[in-house]
LUMPA-702138 format. One record per atom (N, C-alpha, C, O): residue number from 1; residue in one letter; chain; atom name; x, y negated, z. Coordinates in Angstrom, 2 decimals, m for minus. Example, Ala and Ser with C-alpha at 12.3 -4.5 7.8 and 13.67 -1.06 7.14 Angstrom:
BEGIN
NODE,k,r,c,a,px,py,pz
NODE,1,A,A,N,13.19,5.69,7.80;
NODE,1,A,A,CA,12.30,4.50,7.80;
NODE,1,A,A,C,13.20,3.30,7.80;
NODE,1,A,A,O,14.24,3.32,8.46;
NODE,2,S,A,N,12.85,2.25,7.08;
NODE,2,S,A,CA,13.67,1.06,7.14;
NODE,2,S,A,C,12.90,m0.03,7.87;
NODE,2,S,A,O,13.41,m1.14,8.04;
END
This chain:
BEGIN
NODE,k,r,c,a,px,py,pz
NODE,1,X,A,N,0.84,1.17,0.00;
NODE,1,X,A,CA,0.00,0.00,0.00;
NODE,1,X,A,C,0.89,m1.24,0.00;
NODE,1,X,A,O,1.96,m1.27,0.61;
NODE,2,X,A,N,0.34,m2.39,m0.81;
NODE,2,X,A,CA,1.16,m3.44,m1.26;
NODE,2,X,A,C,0.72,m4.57,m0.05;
NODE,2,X,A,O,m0.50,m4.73,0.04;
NODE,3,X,A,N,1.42,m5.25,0.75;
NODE,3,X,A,CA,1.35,m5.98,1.48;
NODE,3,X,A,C,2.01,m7.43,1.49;
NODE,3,X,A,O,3.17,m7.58,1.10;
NODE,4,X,A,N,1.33,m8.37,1.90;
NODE,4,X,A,CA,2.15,m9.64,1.72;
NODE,4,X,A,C,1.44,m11.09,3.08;
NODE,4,X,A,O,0.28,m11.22,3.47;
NODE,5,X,A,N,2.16,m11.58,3.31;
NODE,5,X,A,CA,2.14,m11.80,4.24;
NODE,5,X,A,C,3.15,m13.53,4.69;
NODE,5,X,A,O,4.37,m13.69,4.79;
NODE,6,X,A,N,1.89,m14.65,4.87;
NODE,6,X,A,CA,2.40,m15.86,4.83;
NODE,6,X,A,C,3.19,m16.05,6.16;
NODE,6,X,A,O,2.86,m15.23,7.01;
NODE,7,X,A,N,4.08,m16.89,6.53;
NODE,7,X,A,CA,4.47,m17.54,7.13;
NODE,7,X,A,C,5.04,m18.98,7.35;
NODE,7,X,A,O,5.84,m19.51,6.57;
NODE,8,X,A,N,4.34,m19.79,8.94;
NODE,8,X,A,CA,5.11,m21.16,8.76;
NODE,8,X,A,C,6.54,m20.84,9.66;
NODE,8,X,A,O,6.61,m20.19,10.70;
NODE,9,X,A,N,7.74,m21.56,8.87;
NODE,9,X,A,CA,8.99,m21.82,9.41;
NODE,9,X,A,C,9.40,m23.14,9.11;
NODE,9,X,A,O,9.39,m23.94,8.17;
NODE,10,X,A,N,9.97,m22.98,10.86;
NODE,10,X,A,CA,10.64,m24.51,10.95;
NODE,10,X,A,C,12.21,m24.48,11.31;
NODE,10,X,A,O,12.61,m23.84,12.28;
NODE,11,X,A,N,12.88,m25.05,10.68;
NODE,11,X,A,CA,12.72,m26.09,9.94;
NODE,11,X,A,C,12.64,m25.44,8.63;
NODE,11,X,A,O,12.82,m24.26,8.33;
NODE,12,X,A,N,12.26,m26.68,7.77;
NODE,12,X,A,CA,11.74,m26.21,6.32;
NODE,12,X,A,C,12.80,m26.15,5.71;
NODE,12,X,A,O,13.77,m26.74,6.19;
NODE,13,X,A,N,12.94,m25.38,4.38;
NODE,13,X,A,CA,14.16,m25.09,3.52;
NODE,13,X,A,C,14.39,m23.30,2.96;
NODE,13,X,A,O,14.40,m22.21,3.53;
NODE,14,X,A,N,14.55,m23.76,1.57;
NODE,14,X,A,CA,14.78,m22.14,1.29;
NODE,14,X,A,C,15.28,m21.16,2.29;
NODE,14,X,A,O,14.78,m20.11,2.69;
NODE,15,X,A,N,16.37,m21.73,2.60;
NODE,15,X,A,CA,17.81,m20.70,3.36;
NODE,15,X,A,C,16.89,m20.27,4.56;
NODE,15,X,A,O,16.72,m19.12,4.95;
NODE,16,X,A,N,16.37,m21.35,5.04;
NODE,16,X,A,CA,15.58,m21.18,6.45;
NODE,16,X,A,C,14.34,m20.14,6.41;
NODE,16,X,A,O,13.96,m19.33,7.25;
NODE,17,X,A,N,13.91,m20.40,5.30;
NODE,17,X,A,CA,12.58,m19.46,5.00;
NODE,17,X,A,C,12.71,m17.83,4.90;
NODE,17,X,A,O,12.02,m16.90,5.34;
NODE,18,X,A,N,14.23,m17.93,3.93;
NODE,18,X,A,CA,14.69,m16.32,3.90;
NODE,18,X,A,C,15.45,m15.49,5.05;
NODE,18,X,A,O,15.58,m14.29,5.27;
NODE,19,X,A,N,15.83,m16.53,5.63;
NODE,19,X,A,CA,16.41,m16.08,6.86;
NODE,19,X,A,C,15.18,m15.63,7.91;
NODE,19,X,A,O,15.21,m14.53,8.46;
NODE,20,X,A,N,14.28,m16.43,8.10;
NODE,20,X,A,CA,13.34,m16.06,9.06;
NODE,20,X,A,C,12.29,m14.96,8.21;
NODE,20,X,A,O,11.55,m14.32,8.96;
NODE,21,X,A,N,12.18,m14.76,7.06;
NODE,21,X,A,CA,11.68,m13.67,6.69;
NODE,21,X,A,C,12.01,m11.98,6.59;
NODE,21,X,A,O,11.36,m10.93,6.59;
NODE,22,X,A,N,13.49,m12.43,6.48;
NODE,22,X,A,CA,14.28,m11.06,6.74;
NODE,22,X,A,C,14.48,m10.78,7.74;
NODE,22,X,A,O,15.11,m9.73,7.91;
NODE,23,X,A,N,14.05,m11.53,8.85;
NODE,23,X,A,CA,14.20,m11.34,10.84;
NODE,23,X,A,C,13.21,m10.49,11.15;
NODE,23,X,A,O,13.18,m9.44,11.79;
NODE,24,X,A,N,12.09,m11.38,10.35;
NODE,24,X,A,CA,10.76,m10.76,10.07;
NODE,24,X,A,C,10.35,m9.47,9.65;
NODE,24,X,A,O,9.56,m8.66,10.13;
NODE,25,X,A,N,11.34,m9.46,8.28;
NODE,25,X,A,CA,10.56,m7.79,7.86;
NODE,25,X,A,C,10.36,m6.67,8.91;
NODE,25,X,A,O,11.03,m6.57,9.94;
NODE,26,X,A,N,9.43,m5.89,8.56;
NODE,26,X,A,CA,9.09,m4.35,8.94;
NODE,26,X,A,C,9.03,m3.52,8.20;
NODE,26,X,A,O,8.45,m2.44,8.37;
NODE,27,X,A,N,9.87,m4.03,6.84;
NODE,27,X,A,CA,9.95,m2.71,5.80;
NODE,27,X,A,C,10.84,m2.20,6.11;
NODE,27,X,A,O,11.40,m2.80,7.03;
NODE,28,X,A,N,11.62,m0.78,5.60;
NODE,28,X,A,CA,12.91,m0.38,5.13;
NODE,28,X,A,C,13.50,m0.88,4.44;
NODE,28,X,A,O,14.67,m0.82,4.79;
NODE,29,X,A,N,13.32,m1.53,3.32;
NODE,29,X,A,CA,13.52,m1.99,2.30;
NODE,29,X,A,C,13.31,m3.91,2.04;
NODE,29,X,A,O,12.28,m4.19,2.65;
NODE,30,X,A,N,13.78,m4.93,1.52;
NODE,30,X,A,CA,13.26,m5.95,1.69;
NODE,30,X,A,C,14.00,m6.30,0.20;
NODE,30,X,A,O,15.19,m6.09,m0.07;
NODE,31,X,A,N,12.72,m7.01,m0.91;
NODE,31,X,A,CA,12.91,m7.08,m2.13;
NODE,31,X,A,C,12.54,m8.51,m1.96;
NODE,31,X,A,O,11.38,m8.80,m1.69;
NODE,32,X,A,N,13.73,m9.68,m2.15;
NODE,32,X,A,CA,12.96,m11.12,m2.56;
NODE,32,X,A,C,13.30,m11.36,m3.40;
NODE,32,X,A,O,14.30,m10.91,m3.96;
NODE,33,X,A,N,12.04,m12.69,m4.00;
NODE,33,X,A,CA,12.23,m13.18,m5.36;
NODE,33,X,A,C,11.04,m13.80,m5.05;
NODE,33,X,A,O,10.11,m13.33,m4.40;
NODE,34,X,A,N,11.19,m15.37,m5.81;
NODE,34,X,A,CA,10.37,m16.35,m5.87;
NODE,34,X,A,C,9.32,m16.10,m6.86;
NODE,34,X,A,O,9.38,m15.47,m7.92;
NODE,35,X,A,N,7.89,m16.97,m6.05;
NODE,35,X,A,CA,7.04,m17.34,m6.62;
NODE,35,X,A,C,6.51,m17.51,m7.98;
NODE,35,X,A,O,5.46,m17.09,m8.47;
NODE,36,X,A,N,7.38,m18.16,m8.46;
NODE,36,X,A,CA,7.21,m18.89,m10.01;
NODE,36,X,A,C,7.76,m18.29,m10.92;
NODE,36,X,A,O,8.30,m18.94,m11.81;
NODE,37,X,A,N,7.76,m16.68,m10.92;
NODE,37,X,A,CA,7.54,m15.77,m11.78;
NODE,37,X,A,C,8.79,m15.73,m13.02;
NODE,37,X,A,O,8.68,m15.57,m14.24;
NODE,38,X,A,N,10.17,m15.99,m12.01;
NODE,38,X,A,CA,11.55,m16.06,m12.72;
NODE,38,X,A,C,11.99,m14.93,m12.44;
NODE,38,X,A,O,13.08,m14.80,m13.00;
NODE,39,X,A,N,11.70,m13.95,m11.81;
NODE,39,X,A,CA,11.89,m12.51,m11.41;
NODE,39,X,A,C,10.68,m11.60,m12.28;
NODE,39,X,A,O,9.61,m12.07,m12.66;
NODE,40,X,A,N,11.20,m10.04,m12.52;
NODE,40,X,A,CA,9.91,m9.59,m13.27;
NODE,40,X,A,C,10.38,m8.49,m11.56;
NODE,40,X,A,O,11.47,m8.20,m11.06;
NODE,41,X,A,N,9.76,m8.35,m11.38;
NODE,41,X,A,CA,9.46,m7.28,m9.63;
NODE,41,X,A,C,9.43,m5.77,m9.91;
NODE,41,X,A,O,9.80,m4.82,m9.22;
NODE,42,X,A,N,8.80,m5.84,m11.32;
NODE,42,X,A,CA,9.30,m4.04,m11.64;
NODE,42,X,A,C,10.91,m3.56,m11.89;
NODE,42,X,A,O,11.43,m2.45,m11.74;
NODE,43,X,A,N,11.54,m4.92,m12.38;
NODE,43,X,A,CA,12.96,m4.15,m12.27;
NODE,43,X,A,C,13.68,m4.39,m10.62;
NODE,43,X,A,O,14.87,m4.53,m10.34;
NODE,44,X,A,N,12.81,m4.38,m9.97;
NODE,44,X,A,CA,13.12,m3.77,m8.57;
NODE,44,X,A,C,13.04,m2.26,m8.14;
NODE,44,X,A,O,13.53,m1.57,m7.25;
NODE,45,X,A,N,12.17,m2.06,m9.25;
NODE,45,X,A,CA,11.92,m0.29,m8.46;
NODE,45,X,A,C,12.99,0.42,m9.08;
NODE,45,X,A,O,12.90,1.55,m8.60;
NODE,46,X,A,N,14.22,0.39,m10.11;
NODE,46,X,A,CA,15.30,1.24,m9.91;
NODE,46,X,A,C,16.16,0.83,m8.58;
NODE,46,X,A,O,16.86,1.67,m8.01;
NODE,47,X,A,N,16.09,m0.20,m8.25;
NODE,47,X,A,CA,16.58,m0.84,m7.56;
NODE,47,X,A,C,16.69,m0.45,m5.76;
NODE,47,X,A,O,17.64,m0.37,m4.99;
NODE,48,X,A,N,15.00,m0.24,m5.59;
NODE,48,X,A,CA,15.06,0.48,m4.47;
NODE,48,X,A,C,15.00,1.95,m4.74;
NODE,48,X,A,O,15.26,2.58,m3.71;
NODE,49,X,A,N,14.77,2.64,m5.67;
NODE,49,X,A,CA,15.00,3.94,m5.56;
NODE,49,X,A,C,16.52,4.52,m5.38;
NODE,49,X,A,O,17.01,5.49,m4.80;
NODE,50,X,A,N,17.11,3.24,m6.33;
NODE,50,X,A,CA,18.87,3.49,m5.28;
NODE,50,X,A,C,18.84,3.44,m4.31;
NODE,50,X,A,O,19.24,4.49,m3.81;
NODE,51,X,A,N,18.56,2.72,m3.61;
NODE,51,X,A,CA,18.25,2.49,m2.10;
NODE,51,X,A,C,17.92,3.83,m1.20;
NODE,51,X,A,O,18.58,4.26,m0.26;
NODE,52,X,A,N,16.95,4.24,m1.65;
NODE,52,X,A,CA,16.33,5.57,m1.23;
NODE,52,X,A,C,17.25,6.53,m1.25;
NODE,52,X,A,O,17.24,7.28,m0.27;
NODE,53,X,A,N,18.22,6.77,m2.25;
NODE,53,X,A,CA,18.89,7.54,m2.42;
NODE,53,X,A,C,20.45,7.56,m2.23;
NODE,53,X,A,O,21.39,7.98,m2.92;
NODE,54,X,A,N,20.32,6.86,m0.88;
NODE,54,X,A,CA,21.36,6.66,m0.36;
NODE,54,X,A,C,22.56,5.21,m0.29;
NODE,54,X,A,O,23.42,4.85,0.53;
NODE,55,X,A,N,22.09,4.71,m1.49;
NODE,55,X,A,CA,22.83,3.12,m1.99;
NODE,55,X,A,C,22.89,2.51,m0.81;
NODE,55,X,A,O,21.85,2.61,m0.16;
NODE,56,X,A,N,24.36,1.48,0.02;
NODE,56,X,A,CA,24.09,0.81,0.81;
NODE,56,X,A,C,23.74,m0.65,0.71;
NODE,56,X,A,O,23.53,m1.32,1.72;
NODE,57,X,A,N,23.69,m1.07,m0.31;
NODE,57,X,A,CA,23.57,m1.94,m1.24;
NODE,57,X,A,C,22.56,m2.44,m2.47;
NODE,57,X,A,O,23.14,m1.92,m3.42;
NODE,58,X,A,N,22.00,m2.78,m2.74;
NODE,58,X,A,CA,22.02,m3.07,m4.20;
NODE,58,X,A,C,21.42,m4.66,m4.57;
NODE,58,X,A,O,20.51,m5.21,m3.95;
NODE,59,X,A,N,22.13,m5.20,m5.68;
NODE,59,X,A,CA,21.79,m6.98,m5.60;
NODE,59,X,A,C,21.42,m6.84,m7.25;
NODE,59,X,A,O,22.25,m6.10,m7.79;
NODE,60,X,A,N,20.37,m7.36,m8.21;
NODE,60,X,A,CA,19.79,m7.88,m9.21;
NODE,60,X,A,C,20.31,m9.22,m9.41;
NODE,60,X,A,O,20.59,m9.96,m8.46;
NODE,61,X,A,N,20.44,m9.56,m10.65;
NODE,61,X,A,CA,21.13,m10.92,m11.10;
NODE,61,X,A,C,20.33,m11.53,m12.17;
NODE,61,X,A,O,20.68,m11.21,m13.31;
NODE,62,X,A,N,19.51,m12.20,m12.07;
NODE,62,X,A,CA,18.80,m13.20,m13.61;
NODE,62,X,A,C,19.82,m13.39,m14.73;
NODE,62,X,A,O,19.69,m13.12,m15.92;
NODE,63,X,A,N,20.75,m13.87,m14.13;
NODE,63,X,A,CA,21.90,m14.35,m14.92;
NODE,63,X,A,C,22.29,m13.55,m16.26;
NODE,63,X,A,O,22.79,m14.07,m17.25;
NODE,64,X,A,N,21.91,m11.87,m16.07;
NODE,64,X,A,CA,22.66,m10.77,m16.68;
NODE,64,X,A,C,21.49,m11.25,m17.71;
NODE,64,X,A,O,20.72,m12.11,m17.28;
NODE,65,X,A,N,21.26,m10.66,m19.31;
NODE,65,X,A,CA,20.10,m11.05,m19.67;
NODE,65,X,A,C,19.86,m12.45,m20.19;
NODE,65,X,A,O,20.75,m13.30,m20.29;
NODE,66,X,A,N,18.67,m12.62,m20.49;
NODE,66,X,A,CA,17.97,m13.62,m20.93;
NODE,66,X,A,C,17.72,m14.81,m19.95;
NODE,66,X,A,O,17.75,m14.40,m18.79;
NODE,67,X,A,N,17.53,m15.96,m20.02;
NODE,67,X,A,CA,17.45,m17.44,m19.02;
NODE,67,X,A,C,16.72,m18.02,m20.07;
NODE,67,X,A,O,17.31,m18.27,m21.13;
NODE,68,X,A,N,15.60,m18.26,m19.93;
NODE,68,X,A,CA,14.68,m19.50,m20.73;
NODE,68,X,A,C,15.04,m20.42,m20.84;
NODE,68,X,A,O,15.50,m20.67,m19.73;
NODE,69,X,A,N,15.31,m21.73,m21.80;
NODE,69,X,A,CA,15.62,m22.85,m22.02;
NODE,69,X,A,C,14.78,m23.47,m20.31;
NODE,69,X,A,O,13.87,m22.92,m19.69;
NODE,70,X,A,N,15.36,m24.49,m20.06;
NODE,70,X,A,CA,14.32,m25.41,m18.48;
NODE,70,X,A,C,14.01,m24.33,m18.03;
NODE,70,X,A,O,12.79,m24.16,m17.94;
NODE,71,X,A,N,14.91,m23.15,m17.58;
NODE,71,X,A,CA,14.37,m22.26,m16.11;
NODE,71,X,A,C,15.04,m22.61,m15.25;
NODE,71,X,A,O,14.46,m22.43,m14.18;
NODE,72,X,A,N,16.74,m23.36,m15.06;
NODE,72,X,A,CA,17.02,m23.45,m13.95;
NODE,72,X,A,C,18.05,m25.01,m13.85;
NODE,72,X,A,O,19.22,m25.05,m13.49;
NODE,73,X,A,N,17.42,m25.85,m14.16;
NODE,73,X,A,CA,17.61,m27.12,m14.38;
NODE,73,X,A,C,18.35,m27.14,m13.61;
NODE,73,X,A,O,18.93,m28.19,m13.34;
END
């Protein structure tokens, strides 16, 4: 089951937000990526199935790939 789940943090700021969300999790697993749909979230699931399978690690990069003209001004 897919779960999601708002929170207010203070003080405000990306760094601050991810930090107090990853304090936060109760997954095994913790997959971020913003809102505004610059991430596609299915190429997360090889991602954690490494995970599953022992990986202590694993990091995704936009960079690798395609970048839309005005995606990261």
């Amino acid at each position: 089951m897919a779960r999601a789940r708002v929170v207010d943090v203070v003080p405000r700021g990306y760094g601050a937000a991810l930090s107090a969300d990853f304090a936060r999790s109760t997954g095994q697993f913790v997959v971020m990526g913003d809102s505004d749909m610059s991430y596609n979230f299915v190429e997360s699931v090889p991602m954690v199935e490494a995970l599953m399978q022992g990986a202590d690690i694993c990091m995704g990069s936009r960079f690798k790939g395609e970048i839309k003209p005005r995606a990261m001004p």
